[in-house]
N, C-alpha and C positions, 0 to 999 in steps of 0.2 A: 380375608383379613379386613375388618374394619378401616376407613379412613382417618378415622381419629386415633391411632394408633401410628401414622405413617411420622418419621421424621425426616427433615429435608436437607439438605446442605448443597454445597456448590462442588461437581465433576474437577476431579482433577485425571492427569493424562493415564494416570493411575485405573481410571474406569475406561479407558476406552475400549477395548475387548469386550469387555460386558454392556455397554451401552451399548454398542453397534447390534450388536445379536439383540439386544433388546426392544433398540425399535424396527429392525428389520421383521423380528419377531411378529411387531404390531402391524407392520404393512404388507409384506410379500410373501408369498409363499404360503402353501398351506396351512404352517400354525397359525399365519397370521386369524384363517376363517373360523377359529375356536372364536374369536371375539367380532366385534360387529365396526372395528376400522380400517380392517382389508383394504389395501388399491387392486389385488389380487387380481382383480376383474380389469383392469383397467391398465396394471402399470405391469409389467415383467421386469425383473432384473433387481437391479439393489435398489434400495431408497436410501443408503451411505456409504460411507465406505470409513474405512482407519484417519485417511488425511483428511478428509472433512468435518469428518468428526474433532478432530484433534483441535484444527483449526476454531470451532466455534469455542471450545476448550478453553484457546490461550487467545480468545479473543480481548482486546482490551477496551472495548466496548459492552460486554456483557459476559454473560457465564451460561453455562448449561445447570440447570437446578434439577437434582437426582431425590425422587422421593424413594424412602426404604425403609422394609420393615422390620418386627422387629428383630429379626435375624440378623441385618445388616445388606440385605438382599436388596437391588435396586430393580423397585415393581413399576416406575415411570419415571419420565424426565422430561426435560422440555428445553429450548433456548431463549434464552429473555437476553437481546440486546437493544440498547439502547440506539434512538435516531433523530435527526433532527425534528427541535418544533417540540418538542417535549413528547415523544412519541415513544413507545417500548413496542419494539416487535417478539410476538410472542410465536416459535414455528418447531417443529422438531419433537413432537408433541407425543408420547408413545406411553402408554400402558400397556402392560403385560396381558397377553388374550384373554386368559384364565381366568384375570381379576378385574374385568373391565364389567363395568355394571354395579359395583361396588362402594362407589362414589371416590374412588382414588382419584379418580380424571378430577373431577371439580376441585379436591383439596390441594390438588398440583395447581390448577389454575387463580385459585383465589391465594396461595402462597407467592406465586410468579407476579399476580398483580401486587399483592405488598411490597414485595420486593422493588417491582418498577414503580409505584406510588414514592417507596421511603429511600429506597437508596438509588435509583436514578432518576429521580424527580419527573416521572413523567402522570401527564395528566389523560394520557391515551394509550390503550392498547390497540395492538394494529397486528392481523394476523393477513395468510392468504391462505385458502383451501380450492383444491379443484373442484370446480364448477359442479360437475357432476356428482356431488356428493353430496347427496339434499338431503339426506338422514343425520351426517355431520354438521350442516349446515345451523339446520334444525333446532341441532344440541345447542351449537353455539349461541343460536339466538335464543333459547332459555335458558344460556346464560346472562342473557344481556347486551350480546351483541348483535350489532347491526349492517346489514349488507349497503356496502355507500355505493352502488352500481358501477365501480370502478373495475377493470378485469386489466387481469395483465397474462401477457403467454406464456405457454409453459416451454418450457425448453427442449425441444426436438432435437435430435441429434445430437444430445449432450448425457450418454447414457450414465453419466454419474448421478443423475435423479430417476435411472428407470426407462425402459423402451416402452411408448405405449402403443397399446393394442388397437387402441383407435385413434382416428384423425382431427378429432377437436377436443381435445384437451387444453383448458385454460382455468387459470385462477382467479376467484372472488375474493376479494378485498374487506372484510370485516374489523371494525373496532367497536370500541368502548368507551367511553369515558370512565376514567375510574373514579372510587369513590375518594372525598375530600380524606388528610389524615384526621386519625380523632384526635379530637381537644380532649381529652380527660387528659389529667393530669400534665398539661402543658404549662410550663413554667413551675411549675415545684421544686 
């Protein structure tokens, strides 16, 4: 399916069954390896679950943003909440295997940054990805973001994010600065 065909709106508790299998879909387990953002290698076990999900939900700090096509099918999502400093974290990031490569990812992203630029006023995007995942990395950075040499650990023992397979697992710190809003038609 086309990216420009994708429409977007905001998760309500309504999707959670289906987003869960969806981004579980993009990270664990063997469907996840149809597409090229697997932790498969690296992480065993869930990467959500119903209550955590639910919770970024009815966060009142941000929403979960469900792109879908035109069936009404949700083919990605992502979490955009808002943080101090005028900062939008952008995490929970999932395409569908089948259609990754497609340019759905990008049009989720530059939706999610509008989104934080216009309605929660922020002037930075701020993600985390595990370290070792320098083909994700990669993406990011031709998207435009930049690695701030910041790492933060990942959570060991907390198999609500997954049991990993190896012992140094940690997350990079990437932002953005987003782009100014456009002045056309400002004040009309």
């Amino acid at each position: 399916m086309p990216a420009d065909e994708l429409t977007f709106r905001t998760a309500t508790l309504a999707d959670t069954d289906e987003l869960v299998a969806l981004v579980e879909s993009a990270y664990r387990g063997d469907a996840s390896r149809e597409g090229w953002t697997t932790e498969a290698d690296l992480l065993e076990g869930q990467r959500t679950d119903r209550d955590a999900l639910a919770a970024v939900i009815t966060s009142a700090a941000g929403r979960l943003v469900v792109a879908e096509d035109g069936t009404g099918a949700a083919v990605a999502c992502c979490q955009l909440e808002s943080r101090p400093g005028d900062v939008a974290y952008f995490g929970m990031f999932a395409v569908r295997p089948g259609l990754q490569g497609r340019g759905i990812g990008r049009a989720l992203i530059e939706e999610a940054e509008r989104l934080a630029r216009d309605e929660l006023d922020a002037t930075t995007m701020r993600m985390t990805v595990i370290r070792q995942r320098g083909d994700l990395i990669a993406w990011y950075e031709r998207l435009g973001y930049a690695r701030t040499g910041q790492r933060e650990p990942f959570p060991y023992g907390d198999d609500r994010f997954g049991r990993p397979t190896r012992p140094d697992l940690e997350f990079e710190v990437l932002t953005r600065r987003l782009p100014a809003r456009s002045r056309i038609g400002a004040g009309q």
